[in-house]
C-alpha positions in Angstrom: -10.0 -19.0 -41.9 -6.8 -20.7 -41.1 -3.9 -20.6 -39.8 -0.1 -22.0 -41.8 3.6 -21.9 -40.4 6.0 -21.2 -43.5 9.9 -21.9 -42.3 11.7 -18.3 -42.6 14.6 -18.1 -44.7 18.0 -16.8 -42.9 17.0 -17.0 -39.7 19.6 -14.4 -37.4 22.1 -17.5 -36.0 21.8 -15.0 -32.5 18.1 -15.1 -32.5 18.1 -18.7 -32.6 20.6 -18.6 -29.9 19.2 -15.7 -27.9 15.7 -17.6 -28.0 15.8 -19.3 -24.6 17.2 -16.3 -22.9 14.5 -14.1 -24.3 11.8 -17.1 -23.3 13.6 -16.7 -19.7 13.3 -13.3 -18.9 9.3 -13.2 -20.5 9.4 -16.0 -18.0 10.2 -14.1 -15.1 8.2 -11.1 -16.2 5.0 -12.7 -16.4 6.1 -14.6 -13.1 6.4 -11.6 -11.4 2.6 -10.8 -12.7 2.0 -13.9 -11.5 3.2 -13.7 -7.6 1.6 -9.7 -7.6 -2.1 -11.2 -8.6 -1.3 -13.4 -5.7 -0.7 -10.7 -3.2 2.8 -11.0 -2.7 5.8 -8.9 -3.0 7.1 -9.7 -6.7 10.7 -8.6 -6.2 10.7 -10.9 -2.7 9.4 -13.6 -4.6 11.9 -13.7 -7.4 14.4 -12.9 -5.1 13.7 -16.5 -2.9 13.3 -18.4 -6.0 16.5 -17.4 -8.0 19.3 -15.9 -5.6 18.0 -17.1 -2.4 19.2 -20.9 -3.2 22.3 -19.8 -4.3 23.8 -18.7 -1.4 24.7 -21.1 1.2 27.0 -24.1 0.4 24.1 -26.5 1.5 21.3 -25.4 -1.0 23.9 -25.9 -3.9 24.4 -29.4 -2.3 20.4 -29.5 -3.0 20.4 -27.8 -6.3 22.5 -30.7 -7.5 20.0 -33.0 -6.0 17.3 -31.8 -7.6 19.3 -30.8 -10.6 20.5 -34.5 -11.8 17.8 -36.2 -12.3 16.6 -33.5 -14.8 19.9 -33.6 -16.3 20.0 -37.6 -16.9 16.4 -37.6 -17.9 16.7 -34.5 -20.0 19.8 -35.6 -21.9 18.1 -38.8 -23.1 15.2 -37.1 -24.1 17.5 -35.0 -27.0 18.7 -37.8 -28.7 14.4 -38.9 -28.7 13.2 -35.3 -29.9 16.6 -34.7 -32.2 15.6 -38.5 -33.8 12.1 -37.0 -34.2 10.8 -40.0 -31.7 8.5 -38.4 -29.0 9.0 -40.0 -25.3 6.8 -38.3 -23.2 7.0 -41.3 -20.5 10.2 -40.9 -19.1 8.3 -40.0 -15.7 7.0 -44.2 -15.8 10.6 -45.0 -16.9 12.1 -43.0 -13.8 9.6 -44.8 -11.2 10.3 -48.1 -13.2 14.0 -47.8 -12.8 13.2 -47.0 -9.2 11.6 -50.4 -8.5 13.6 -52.5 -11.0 16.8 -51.3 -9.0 15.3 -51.5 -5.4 14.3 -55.4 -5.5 18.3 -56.2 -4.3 18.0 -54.0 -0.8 13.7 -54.7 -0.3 13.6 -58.2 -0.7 17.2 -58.9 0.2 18.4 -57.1 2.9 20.9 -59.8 4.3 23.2 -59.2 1.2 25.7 -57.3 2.1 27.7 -57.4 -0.6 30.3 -54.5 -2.3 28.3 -55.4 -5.8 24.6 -54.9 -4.3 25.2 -51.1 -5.1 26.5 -51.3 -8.8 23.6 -54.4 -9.6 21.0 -52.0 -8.2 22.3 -49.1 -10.9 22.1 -51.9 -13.8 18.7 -53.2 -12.9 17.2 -49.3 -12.3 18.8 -48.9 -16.1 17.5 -52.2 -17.4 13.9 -51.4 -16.0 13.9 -47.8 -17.5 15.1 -49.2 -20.6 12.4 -52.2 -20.6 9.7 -50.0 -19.4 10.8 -47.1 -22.4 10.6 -50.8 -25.0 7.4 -51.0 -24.7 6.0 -48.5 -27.0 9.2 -48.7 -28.6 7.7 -52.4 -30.1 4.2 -50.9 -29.8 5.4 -48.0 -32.4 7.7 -50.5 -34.8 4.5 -53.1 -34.7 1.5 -51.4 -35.1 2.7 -47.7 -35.9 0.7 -46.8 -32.5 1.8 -43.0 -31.7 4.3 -43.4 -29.0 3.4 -39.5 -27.4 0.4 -41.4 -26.2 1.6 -44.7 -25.5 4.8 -43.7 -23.2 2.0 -40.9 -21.3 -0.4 -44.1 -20.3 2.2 -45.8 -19.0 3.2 -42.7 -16.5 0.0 -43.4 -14.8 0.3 -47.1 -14.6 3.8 -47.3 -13.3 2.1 -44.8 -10.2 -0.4 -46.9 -9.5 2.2 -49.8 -9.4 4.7 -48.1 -7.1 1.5 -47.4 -5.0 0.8 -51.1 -4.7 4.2 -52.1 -4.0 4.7 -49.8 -1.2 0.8 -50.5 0.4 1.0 -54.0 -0.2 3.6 -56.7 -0.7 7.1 -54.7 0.0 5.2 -52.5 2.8 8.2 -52.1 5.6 6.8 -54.7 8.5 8.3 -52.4 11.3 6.8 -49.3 9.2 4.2 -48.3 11.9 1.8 -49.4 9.2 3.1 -46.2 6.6 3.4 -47.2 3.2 7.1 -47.4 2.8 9.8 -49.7 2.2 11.7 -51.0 4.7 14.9 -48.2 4.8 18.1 -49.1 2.6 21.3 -50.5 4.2 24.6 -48.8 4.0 25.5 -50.5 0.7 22.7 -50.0 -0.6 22.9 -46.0 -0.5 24.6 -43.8 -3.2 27.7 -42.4 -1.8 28.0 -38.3 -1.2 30.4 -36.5 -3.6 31.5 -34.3 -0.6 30.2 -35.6 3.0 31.5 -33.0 5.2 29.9 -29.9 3.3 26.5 -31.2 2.3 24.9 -34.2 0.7 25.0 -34.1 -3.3 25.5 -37.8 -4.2 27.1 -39.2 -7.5 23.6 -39.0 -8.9 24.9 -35.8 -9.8 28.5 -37.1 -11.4 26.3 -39.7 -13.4 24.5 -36.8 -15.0 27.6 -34.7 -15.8 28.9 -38.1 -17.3 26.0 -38.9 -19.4 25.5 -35.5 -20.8 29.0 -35.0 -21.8 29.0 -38.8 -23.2 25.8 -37.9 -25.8 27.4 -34.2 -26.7 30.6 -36.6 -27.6 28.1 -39.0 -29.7 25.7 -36.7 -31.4 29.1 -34.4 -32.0 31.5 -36.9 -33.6 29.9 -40.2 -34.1 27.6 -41.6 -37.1 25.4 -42.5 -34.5 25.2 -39.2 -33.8 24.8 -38.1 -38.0 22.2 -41.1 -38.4 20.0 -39.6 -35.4 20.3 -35.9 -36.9 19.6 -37.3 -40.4 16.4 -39.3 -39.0 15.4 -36.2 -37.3 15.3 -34.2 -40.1 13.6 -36.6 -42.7 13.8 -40.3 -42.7 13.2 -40.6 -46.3 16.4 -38.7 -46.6 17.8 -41.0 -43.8 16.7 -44.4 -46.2 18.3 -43.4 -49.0 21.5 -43.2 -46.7 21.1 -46.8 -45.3 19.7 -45.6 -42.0 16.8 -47.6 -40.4 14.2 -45.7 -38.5 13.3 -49.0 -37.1 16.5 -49.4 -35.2 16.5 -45.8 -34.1 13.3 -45.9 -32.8 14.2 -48.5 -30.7 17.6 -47.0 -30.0 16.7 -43.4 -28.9 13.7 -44.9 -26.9 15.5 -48.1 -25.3 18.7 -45.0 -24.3 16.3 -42.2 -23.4 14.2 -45.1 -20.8 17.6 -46.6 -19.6 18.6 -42.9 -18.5 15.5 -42.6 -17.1 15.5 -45.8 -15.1 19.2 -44.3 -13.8 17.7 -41.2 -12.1 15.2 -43.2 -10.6 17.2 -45.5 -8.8 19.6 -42.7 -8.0 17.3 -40.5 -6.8 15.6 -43.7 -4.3 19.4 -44.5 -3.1 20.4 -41.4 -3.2 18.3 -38.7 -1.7 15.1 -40.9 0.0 17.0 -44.1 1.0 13.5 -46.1 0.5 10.4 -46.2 -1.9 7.8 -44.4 -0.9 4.0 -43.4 -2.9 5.6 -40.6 -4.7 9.5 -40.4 -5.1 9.2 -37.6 -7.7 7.8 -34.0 -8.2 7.6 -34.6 -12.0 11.1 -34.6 -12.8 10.4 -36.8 -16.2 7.6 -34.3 -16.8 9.8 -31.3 -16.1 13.3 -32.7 -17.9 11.2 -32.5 -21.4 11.0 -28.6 -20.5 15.1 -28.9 -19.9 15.7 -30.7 -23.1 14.0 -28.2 -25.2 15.8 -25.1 -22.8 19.0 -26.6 -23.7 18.1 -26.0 -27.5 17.9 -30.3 -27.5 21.9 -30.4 -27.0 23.3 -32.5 -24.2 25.6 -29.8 -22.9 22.8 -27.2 -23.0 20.8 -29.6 -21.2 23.5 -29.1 -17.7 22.7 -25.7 -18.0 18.6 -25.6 -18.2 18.7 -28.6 -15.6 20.5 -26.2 -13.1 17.7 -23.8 -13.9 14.8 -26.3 -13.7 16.3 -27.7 -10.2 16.7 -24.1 -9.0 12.9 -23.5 -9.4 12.1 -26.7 -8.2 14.7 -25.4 -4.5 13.3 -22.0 -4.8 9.9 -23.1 -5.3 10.2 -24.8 -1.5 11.3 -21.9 -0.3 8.3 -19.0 -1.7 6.4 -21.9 -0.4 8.0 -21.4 3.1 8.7 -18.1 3.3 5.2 -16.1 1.4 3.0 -19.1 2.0 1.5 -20.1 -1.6 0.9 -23.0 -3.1 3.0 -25.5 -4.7 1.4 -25.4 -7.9 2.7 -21.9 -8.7 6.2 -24.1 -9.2 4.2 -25.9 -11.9 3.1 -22.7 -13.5 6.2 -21.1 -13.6 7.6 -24.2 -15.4 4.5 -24.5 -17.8 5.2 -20.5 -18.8 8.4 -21.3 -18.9 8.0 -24.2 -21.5 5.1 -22.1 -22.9 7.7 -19.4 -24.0 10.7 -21.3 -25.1 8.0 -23.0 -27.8 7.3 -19.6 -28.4 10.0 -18.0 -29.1 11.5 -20.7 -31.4 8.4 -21.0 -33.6 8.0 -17.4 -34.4 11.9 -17.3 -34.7 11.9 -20.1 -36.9 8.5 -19.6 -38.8 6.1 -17.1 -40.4 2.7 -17.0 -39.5 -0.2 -16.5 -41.6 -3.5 -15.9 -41.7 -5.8 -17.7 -45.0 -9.5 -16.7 -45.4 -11.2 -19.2 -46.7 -11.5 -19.2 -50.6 -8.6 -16.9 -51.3 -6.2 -17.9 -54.4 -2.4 -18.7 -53.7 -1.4 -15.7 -54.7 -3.3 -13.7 -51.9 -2.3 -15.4 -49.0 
């Protein structure tokens, strides 16, 4: 026996629409399974993770926080997945960025300069997008499957950071912790609104960049070639398109966005490098690009809701005493169920026994 997926004909326009809501609420459903198998109050736990966030002007300050990197990550990753080119890395491309944008305030701290701030943004960019380039070549050269190239290099660019931070660009007043020393003044992102809380312009950056892809996948033949691509590149030859060039375009964009919420996030929200400067936001913002139904404006929306898990999370953590890795497992069901709901949506199942003619199936 086997199993085939045969693409449904007039599909409902408002279940295809609907299908992230409905993935939302089974979400929460089977989270609040979830939280009573753990002994706790389901309707408290919910409760902390979803309204509790939202209520104090502070914990929005944090929500944007946690929400931006997802955001600039997760936008990239749409014009990747719509271009049918698979980055799974952008977790390596965000530490990358990090420490490709860090070397100006680590191993210069005497510069003082008004430019230090906008250099560190370009070489956290240039990293991301280097770092991203590598099985960008690796896929063009030697058709190597980039899902398992970009994943590798996750693990190697945490092993690096590691290093960094234990070895050479250990802070020599550090108390013998493995951190950099901390980031001067001009070194640190500046906050949107100082006197209420402290979102940075990580989060303007994301707003920016989302908006900037919606305008180039909306209105652009940029924008046609990637949708084109995506959909079949022999289609997309015939039109003139390379898939070459877009390989290395959606990869070199999706890493360079990457490399940005790195940096931001270090000069933002930390202030220094450190053994782990991310909870899996490159991880996470491939749940948030498919949430947002792979559109950059949808992706603001599922990045609020993947930062507010991510806020929440901390506090069920606080306030019931569980584990962090029930955040993980409410984002895996989560990404579990928006697969879900598109593919049967989107696509018959059936069911062949084995020997049975065509016309039985």
């Amino acid at each position: 026996m086997r199993i085939e997926l045969e693409r449904r004909g007039g599909v409902s326009p408002l279940f295809s629409i609907l299908s992230p809501v409905i993935a939302l609420v089974l979400t929460v459903i089977f989270g609040a399974v979830m939280f009573a198998m753990l002994g706790k109050d389901p309707a408290s736990a919910l409760y902390s993770f979803f309204i509790e966030p939202l209520l104090e002007v502070w914990s929005l300050h944090e929500l944007a926080i946690k929400a931006a990197p997802l955001i600039l990550i997760g936008a990239g990753l749409t014009i990747c997945y719509r271009s049918n080119n698979w980055n799974i890395g952008a977790e390596g491309q965000f530490i990358v960025g990090a420490i490709a944008g860090s070397i100006l305030p680590v191993l210069f701290p005497e510069w003082t300069s008004p430019v230090v701030l906008p250099l560190m943004l370009l070489m956290g960019m240039a990293g991301g997008a280097l770092y991203a380039g590598i099985p960008a070549l690796l896929k063009t050269r030697f058709n190597t499957n980039e899902i398992l190239t970009s994943l590798m290099l996750v693990y190697i660019a945490q092993l690096f950071l590691d290093w960094l931070v234990r070895g050479p660009w250990r802070d020599p007043a550090g108390f013998n912790f493995p951190v950099t020393r901390e980031f001067g003044a001009n070194a640190i992102l500046p906050e949107v609104i100082s006197s209420s809380g402290r979102a940075n312009y990580g989060f303007v950056f994301a707003i920016v960049a989302a908006v900037a892809l919606w305008f180039l996948m909306r209105y652009t033949l940029k924008g046609f070639e990637i949708a084109v691509l995506g959909q079949s590149e022999r289609a997309g030859r015939f039109a003139g398109f390379s898939s070459r060039k877009m390989i290395w375009f959606s990869l070199l964009l999706s890493g360079a966005l990457a490399g940005l919420a790195g940096i931001s996030e270090v000069s933002g929200a930390i202030g220094k490098l450190q053994p782990v400067i991310s909870p899996g936001y490159g991880f996470t913002a491939i749940i948030v690009a498919f949430l947002g139904r792979l559109n950059p404006l949808g992706v603001i929306i599922s990045g609020l809701v993947l930062g507010l898990t991510y806020l929440g999370g901390e506090a069920v953590q606080v306030s019931l005493g569980i584990s962090d890795k029930v955040v993980r497992v409410f984002q895996g069901l989560l990404l579990f169920f928006v697969l879900s709901c598109d593919t049967l949506i989107h696509y018959k199942i059936r069911l062949i026994m084995p020997g049975a003619a065509e016309g039985s199936r």
